[in-house]
N, C-alpha and C positions, 0 to 999 in steps of 0.2 A: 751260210751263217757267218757271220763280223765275228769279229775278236770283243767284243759286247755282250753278243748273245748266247744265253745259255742252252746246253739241252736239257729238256726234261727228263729226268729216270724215273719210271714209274716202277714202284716195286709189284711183284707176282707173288700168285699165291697159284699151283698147281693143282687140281683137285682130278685125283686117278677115282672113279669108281664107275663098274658098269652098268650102274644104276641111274639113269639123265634124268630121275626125281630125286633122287638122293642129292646129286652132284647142285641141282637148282635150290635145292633148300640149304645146301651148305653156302650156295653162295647168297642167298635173301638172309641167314643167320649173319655174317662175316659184312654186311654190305655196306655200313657207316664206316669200316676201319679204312686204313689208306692203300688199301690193293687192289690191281684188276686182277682180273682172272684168267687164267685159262684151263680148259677141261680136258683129258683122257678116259676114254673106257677100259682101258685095260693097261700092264704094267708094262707092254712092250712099246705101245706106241710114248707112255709115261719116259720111259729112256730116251728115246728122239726129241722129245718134245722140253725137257730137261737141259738138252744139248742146247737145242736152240734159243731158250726164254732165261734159263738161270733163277729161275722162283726165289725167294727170300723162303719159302715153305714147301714142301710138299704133302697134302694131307692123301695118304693112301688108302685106299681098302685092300684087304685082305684077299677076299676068293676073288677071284676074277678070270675069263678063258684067258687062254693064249700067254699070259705067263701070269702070277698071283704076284701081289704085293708084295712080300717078303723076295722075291728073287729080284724083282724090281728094285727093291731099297737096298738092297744090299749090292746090286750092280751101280746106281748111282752113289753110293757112299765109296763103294772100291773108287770109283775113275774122281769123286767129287767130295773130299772127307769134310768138306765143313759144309756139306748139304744139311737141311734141317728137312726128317721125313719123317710125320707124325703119321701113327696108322690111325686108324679109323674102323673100327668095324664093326660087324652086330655081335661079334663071337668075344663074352666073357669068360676065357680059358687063359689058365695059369701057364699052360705050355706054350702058347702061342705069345701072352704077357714076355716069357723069357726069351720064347726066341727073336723075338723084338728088339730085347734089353741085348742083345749078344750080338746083334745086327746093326748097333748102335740105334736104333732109332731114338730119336729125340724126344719122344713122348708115344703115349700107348691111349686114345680115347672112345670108349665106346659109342656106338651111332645114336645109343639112346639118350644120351649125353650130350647131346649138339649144340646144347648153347653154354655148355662148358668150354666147349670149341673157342666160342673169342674171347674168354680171359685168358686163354691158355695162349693166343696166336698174340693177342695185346701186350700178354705179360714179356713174351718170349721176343717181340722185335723190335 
């Protein structure tokens, strides 16, 4: 590359859920804004994969094997404080709401909600 030319940054959008219908519809919802994507099933591989890409977002689910969202958001918000980790999930519960809010997450959106999802991803980047 000359001293001319630029690189591209493309920004990321993370999308942790172990559901690969879920994870395809979030991304066919999200797919006019200006992100690629990349995908995890679960919170653990979501850590590695955080390390490596840097997302401008990460949209989590909540239950998931091998480690759930919440442990997951709250390990990349320890190593990474200006991560933005929206959960995601089907579960309308007030305890789960705070422990979010306590875990810092950036926002809190239910699944059934998903095209709430891109004002909330437009507004916020």
């Amino acid at each position: 590359m000359n001293s001319l030319q630029t690189e591209t940054v493309v920004s990321k959008i993370l999308i942790v859920d172990d559901h690969a219908e879920t994870r395809r519809m979030t991304r066919f919802f999200l797919r006019d804004l200006p992100f690629d994507f990349e995908e995890c099933k679960d919170g653990a591989d979501a850590l590695d994969c955080y390390e490596k890409i840097r997302p401008v977002w990460v949209l989590m689910d909540w239950e998931m094997k091998r480690m759930n969202g919440l442990t997951a958001m709250r390990r990349i918000i320890e190593k990474y404080p200006q991560a933005r980790v929206l959960m995601f999930t089907q579960y309308d519960d007030k305890e789960l709401r705070e422990s979010a809010r306590k875990a810092a997450a950036s926002g809190f959106i239910l699944k059934e909600n998903l095209m709430d999802l891109r004002g909330f991803i437009a507004a916020g980047y």
